[in-house]
C-alpha positions in Angstrom: 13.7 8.9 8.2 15.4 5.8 6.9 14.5 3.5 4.0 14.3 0.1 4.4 14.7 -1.8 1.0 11.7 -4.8 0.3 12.0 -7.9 -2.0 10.6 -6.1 -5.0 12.9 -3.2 -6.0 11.0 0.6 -6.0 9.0 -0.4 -3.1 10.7 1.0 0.1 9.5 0.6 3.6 10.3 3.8 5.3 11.2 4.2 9.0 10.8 7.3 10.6 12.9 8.9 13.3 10.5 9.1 16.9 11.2 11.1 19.8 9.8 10.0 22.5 9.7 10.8 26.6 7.5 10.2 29.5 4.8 13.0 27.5 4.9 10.6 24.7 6.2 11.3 21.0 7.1 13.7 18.1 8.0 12.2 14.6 8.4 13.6 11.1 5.9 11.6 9.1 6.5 13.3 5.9 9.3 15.4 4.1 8.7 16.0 0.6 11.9 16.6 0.3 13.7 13.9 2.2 10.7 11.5 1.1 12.0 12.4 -3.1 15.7 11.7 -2.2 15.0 8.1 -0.3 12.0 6.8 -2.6 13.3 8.9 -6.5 9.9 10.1 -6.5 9.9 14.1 -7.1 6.4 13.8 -8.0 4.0 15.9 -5.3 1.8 13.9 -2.9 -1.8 15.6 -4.1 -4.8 13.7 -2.3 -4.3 12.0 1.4 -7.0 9.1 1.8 -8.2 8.0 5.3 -9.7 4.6 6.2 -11.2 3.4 9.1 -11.9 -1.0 8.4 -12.1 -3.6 11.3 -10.5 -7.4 11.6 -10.5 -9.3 8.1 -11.8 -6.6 5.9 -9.5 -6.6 2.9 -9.4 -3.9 0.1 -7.1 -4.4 -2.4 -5.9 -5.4 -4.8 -6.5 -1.4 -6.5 -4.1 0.6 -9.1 -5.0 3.4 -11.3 -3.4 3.0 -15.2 -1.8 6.1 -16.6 -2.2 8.8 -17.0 -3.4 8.8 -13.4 -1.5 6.4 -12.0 -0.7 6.7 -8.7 2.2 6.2 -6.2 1.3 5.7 -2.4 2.6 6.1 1.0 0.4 4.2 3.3 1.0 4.4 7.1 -1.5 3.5 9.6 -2.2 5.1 12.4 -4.6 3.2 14.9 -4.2 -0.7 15.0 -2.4 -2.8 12.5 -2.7 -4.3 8.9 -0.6 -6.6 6.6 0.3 -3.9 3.6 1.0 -6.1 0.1 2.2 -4.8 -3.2 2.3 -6.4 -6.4 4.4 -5.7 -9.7 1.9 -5.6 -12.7 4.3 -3.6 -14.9 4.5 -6.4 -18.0 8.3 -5.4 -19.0 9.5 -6.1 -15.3 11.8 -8.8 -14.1 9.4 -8.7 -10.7 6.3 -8.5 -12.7 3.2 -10.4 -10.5 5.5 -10.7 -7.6 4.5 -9.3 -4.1 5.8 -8.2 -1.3 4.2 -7.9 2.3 4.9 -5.9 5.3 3.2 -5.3 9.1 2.2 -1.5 9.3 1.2 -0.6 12.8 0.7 2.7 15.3 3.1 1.1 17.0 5.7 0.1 14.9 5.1 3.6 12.6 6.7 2.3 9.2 5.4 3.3 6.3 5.3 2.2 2.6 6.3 3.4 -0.4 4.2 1.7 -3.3 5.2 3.1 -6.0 3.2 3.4 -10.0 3.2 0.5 -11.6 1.6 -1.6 -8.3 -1.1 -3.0 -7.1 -1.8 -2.2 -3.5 -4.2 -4.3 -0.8 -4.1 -4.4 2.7 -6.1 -6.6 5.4 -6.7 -5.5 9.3 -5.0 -7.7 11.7 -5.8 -5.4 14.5 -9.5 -5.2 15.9 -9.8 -1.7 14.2 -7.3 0.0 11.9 -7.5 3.6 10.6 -5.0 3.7 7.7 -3.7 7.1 6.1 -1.6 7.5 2.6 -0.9 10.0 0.5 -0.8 9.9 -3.6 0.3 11.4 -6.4 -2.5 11.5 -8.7 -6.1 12.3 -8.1 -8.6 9.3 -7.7 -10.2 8.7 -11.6 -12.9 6.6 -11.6 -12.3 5.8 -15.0 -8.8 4.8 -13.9 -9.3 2.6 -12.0 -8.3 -1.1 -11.8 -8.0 -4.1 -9.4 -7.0 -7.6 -9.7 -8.4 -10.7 -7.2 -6.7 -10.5 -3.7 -6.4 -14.3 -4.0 -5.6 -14.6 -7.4 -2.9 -18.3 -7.3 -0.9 -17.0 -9.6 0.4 -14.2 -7.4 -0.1 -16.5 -4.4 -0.2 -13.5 -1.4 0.0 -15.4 1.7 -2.3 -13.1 3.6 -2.4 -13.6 7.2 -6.5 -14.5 7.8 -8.1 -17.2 9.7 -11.3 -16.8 8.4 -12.5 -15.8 5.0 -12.0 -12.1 4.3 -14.7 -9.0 4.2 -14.5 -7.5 0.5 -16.5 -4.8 -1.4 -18.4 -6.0 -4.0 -15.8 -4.6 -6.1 -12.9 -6.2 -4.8 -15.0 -9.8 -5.2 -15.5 -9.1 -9.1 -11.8 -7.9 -10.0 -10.1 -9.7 -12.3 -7.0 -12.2 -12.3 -4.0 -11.1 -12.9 -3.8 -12.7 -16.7 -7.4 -11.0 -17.7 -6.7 -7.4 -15.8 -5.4 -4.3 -17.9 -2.0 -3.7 -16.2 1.0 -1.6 -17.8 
């Protein structure tokens, strides 16, 4: 596995090494081990979240606040998505910056979104089934979200049409107005 550095430093795509022959393939897709000495992050993955969302569905933009704040490696594993994080830690020089990425079966990168981000996706694909791991349990009572369109983050996200959102996901709050860290 090699990382691939991003725009917004702590948030690593990650590139793993595939094997493939006439029978198809064989890849590593995590190594807690080599996953701690590419990303820092010794922290154990505890909670592994599948989704399954068709074209234009958007879920984002979602963070939990400390003390269970959580880091993610998203990969997806049927279709494609454009994967987006944004900085909303205050004392950054990056903060309410973002940086997006194309995740696919086919291209098999994964992302490291580390604490301290907010984390959306939408589908690109007809279907997409997307996979990540964390480091903290879901809280309920952690958790956060700020607009997917908010302008003063200005994610160009890569829809024709207007997206599909959770009720949720319509009422977060702009960045300015959300509790961030």
């Amino acid at each position: 596995m090699q990382a691939i550095p991003t725009t917004l430093p702590d948030v690593l795509m990650l590139e793993p090494r595939v094997f493939g022959d006439e029978r198809g393939f064989f890849m590593e897709s995590f190594h807690a081990g080599r996953f701690a000495e590419l990303s820092g992050c010794s922290t154990p993955m505890v909670q592994d979240n599948h989704s399954r969302s068709v074209r234009g569905v958007l879920r984002g933009l979602h963070y939990q606040l400390p003390p269970m704040a959580q880091g993610k490696l998203v990969r997806v594993v049927s279709g494609e998505i454009y994967d987006v994080a944004v900085d909303i830690r205050r004392g950054s020089k990056t903060f309410g910056q973002w940086v997006g990425v194309s995740l696919s079966a086919e291209n098999r990168r994964q992302l490291w979104v580390p604490p301290g981000f907010a984390h959306g996706f939408c589908v690109t694909s007809d279907t997409a089934d997307v996979i990540y791991k964390v480091t903290a349990y879901y809280s309920p009572e952690h958790d956060r979200g700020i607009r997917w369109n908010d302008p003063a983050i200005g994610i160009a996200w890569p829809l024709d049409l207007p997206p599909q959102l959770s009720g949720k996901d319509e009422k977060a709050p702009l960045l300015q107005d959300a509790e961030v860290f």
